[in-house]
PyMOL CGO cylinders between C-alpha atoms (Angstrom):
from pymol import cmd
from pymol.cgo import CYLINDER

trace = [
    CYLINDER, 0.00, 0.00, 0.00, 1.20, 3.92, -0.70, 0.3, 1, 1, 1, 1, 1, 1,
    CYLINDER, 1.20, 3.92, -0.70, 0.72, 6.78, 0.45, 0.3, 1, 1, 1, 1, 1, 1,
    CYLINDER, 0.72, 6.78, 0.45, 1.05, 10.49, -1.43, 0.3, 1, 1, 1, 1, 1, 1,
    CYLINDER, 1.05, 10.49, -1.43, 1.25, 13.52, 1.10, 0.3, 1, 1, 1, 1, 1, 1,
    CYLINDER, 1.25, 13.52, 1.10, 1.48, 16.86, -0.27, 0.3, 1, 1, 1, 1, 1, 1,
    CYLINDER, 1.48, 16.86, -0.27, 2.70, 19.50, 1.59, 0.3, 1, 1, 1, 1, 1, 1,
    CYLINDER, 2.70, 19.50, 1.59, 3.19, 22.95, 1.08, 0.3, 1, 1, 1, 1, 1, 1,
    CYLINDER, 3.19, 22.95, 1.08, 6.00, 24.49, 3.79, 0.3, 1, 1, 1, 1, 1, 1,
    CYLINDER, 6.00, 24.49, 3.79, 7.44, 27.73, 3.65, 0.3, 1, 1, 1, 1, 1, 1,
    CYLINDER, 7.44, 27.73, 3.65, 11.24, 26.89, 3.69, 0.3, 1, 1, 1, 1, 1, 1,
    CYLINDER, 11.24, 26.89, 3.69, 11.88, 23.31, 1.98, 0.3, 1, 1, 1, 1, 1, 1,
    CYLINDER, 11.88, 23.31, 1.98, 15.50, 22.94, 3.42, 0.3, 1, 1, 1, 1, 1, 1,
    CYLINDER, 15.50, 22.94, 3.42, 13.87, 23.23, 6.86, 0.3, 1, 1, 1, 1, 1, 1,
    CYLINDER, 13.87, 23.23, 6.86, 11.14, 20.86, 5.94, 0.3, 1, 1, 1, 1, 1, 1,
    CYLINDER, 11.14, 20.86, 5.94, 13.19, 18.81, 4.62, 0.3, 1, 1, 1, 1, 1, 1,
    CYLINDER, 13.19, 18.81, 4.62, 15.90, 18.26, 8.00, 0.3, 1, 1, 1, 1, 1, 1,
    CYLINDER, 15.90, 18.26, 8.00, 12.85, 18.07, 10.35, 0.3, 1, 1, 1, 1, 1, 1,
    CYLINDER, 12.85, 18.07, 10.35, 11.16, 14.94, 7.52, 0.3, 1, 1, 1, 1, 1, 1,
    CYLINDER, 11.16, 14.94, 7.52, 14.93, 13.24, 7.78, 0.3, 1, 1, 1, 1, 1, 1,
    CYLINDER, 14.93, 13.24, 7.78, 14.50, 13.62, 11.90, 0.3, 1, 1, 1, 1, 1, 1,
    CYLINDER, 14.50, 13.62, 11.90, 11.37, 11.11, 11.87, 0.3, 1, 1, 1, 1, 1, 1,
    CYLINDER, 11.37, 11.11, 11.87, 12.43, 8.54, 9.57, 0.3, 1, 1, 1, 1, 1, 1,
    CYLINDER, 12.43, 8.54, 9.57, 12.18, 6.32, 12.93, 0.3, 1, 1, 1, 1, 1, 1,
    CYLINDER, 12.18, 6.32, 12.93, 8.79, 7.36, 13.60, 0.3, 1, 1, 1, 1, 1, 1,
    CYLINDER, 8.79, 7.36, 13.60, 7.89, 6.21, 10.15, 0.3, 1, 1, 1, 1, 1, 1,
    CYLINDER, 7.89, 6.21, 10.15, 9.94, 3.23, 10.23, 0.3, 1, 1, 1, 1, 1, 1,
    CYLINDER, 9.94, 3.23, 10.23, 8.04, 2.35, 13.60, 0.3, 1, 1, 1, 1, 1, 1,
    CYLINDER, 8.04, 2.35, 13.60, 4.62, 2.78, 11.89, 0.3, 1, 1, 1, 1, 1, 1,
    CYLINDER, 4.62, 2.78, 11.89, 5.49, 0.22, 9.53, 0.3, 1, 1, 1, 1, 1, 1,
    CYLINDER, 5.49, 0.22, 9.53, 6.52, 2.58, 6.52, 0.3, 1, 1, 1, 1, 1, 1,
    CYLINDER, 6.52, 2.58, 6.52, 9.30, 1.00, 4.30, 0.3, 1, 1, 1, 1, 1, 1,
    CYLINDER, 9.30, 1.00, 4.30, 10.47, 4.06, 2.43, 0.3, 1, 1, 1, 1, 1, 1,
    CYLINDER, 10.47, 4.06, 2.43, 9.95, 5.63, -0.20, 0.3, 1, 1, 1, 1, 1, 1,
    CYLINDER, 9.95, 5.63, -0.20, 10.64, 8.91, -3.06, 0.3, 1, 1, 1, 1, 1, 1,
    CYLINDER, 10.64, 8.91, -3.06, 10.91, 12.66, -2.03, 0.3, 1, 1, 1, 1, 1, 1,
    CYLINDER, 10.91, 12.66, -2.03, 9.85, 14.76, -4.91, 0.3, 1, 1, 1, 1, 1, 1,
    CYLINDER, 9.85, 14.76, -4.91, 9.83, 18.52, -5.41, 0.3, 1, 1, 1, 1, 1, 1,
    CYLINDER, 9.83, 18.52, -5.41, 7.40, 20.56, -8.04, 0.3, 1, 1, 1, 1, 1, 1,
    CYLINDER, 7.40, 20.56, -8.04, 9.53, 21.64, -10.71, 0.3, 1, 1, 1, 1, 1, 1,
    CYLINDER, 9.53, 21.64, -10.71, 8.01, 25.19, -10.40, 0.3, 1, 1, 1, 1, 1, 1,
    CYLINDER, 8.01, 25.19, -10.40, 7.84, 25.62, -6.98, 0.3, 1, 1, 1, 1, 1, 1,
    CYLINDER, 7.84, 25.62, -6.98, 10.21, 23.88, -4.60, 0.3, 1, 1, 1, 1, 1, 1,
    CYLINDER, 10.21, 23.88, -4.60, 8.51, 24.79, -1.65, 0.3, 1, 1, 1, 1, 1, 1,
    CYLINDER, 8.51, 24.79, -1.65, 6.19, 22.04, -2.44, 0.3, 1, 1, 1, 1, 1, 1,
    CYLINDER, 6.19, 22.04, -2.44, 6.59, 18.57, -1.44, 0.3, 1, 1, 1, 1, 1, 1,
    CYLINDER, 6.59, 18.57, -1.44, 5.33, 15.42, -2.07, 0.3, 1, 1, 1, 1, 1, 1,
    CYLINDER, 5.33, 15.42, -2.07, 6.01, 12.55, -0.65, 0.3, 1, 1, 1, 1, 1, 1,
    CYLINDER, 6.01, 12.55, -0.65, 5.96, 8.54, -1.79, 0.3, 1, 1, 1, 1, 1, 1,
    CYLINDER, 5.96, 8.54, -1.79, 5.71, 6.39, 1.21, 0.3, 1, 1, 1, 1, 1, 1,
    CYLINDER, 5.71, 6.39, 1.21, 5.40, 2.49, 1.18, 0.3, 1, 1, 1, 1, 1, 1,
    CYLINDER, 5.40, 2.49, 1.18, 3.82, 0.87, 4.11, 0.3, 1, 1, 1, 1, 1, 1,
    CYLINDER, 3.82, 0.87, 4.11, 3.60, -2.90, 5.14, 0.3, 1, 1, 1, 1, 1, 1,
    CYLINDER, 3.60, -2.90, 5.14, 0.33, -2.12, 6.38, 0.3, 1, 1, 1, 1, 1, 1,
    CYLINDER, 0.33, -2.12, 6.38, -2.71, 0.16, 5.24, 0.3, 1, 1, 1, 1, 1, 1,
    CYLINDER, -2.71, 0.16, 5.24, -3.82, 0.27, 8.85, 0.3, 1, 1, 1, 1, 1, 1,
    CYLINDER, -3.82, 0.27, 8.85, -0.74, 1.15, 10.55, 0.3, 1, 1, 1, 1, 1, 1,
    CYLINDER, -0.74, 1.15, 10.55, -0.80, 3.90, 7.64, 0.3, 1, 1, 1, 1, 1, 1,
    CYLINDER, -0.80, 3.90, 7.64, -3.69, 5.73, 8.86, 0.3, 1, 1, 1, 1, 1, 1,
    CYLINDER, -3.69, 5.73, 8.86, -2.20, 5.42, 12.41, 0.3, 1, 1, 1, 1, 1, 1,
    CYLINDER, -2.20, 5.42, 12.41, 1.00, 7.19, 11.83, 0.3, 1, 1, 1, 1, 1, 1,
    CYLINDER, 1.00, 7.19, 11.83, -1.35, 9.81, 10.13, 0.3, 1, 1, 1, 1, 1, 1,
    CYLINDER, -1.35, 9.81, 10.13, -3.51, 10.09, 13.06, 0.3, 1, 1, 1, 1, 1, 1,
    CYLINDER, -3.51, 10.09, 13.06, -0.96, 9.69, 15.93, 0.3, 1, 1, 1, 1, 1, 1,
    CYLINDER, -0.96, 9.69, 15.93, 2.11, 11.76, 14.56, 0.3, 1, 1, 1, 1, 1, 1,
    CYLINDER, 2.11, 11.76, 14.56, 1.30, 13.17, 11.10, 0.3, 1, 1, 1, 1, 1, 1,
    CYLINDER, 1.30, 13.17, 11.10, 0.26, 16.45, 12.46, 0.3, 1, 1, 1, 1, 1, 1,
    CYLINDER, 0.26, 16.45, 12.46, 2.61, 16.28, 15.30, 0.3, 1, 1, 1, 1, 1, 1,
    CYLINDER, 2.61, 16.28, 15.30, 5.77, 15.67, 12.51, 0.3, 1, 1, 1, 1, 1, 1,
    CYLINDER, 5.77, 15.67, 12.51, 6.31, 18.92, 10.66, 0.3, 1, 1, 1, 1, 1, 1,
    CYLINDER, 6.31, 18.92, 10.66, 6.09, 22.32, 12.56, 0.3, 1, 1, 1, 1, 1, 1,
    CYLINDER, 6.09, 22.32, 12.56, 3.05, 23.88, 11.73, 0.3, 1, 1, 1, 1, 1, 1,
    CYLINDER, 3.05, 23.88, 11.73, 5.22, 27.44, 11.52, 0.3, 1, 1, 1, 1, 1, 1,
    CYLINDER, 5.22, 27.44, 11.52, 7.00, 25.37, 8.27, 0.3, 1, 1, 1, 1, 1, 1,
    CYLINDER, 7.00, 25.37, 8.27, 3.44, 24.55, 6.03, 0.3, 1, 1, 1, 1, 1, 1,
    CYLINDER, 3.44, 24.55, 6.03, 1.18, 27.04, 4.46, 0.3, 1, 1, 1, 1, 1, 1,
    CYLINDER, 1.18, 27.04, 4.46, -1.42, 24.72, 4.93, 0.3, 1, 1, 1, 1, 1, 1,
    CYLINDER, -1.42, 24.72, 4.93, -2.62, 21.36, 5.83, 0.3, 1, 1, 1, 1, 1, 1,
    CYLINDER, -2.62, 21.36, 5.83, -1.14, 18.25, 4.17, 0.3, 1, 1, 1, 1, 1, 1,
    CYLINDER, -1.14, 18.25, 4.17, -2.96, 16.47, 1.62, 0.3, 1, 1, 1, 1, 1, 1,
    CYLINDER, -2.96, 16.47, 1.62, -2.74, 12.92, 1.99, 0.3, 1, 1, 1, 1, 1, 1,
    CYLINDER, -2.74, 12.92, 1.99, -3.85, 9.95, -0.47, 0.3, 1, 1, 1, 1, 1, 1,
    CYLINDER, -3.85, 9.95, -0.47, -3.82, 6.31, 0.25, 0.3, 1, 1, 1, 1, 1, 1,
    CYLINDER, -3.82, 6.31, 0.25, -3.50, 4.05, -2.88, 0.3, 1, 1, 1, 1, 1, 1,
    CYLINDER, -3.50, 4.05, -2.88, -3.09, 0.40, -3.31, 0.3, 1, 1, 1, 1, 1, 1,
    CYLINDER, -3.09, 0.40, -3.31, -1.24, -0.82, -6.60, 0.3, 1, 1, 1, 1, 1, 1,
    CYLINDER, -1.24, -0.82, -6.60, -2.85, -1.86, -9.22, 0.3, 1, 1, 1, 1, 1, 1,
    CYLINDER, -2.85, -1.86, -9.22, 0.15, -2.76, -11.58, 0.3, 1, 1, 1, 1, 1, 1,
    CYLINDER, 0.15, -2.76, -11.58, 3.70, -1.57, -12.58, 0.3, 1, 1, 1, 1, 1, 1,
    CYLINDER, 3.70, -1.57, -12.58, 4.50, -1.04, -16.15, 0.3, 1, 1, 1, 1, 1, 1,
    CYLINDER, 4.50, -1.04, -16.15, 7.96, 0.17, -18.06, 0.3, 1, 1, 1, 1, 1, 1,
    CYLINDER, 7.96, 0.17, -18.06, 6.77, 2.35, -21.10, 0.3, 1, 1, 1, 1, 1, 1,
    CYLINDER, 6.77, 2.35, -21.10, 10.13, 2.17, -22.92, 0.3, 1, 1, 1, 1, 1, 1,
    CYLINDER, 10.13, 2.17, -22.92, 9.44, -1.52, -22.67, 0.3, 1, 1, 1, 1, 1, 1,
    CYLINDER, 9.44, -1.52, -22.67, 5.86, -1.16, -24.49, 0.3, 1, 1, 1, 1, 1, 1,
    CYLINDER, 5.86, -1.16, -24.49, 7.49, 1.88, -26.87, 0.3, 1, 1, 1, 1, 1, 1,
    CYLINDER, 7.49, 1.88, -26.87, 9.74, -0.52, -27.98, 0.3, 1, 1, 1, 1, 1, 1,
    CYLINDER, 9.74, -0.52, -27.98, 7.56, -3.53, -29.23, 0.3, 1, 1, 1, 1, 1, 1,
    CYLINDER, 7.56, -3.53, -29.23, 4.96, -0.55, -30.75, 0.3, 1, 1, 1, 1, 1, 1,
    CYLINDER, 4.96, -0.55, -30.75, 7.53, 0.10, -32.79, 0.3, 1, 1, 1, 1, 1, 1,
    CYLINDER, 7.53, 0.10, -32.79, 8.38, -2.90, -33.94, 0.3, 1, 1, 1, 1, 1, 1,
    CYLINDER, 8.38, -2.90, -33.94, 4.61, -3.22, -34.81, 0.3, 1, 1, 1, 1, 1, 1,
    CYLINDER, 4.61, -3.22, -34.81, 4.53, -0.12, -37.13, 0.3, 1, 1, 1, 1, 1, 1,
    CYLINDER, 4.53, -0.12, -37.13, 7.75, -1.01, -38.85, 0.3, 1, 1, 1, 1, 1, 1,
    CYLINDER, 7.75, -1.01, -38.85, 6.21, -4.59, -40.15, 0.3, 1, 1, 1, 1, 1, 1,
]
cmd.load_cgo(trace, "trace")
């Protein structure tokens, strides 16, 4: 299970330290990692990509320590935050390549 959280924080290096500071917390929860992106027009927004062992223990962290993680003085407002299950992974330069190969015959 994944989860996206968006967050919109006023200084992204400072965000970013006090997210490396509960890597434990999240570890504890039952998250096993996951990507850190930035918007490519405005860095000052986050997302993050979070794997979790369990969808339940998800929802905990979220309700115990998500709004206890980031200082509220850092966000200009609340974090969005989507739970997804996979549906199926896919490699498109994998598919690109065997299209071509179709229009070529």
């Amino acid at each position: 299970m994944f989860m996206i959280i968006r967050h919109k924080v006023a200084d992204f290096a400072e965000w970013k330290r006090i997210f490396d500071e509960h890597a434990g917390e999240r570890e504890a929860f039952g998250s096993k990692g996951g990507i850190l992106f930035q918007d490519s027009a405005d860095p000052n927004e986050a997302f993050v990509l979070l794997e979790w062992s369990d969808p339940a223990r998800a929802r905990e962290f979220i309700a115990a320590k998500g709004k206890q993680t980031m200082e509220p003085a850092l966000l200009h407002a609340h974090a969005d935050v989507y739970y997804l299950n996979e549906v199926e992974r896919f490699d498109d330069s994998q598919n690109q390549s065997k299209d071509q190969s179709k229009v070529a015959s």
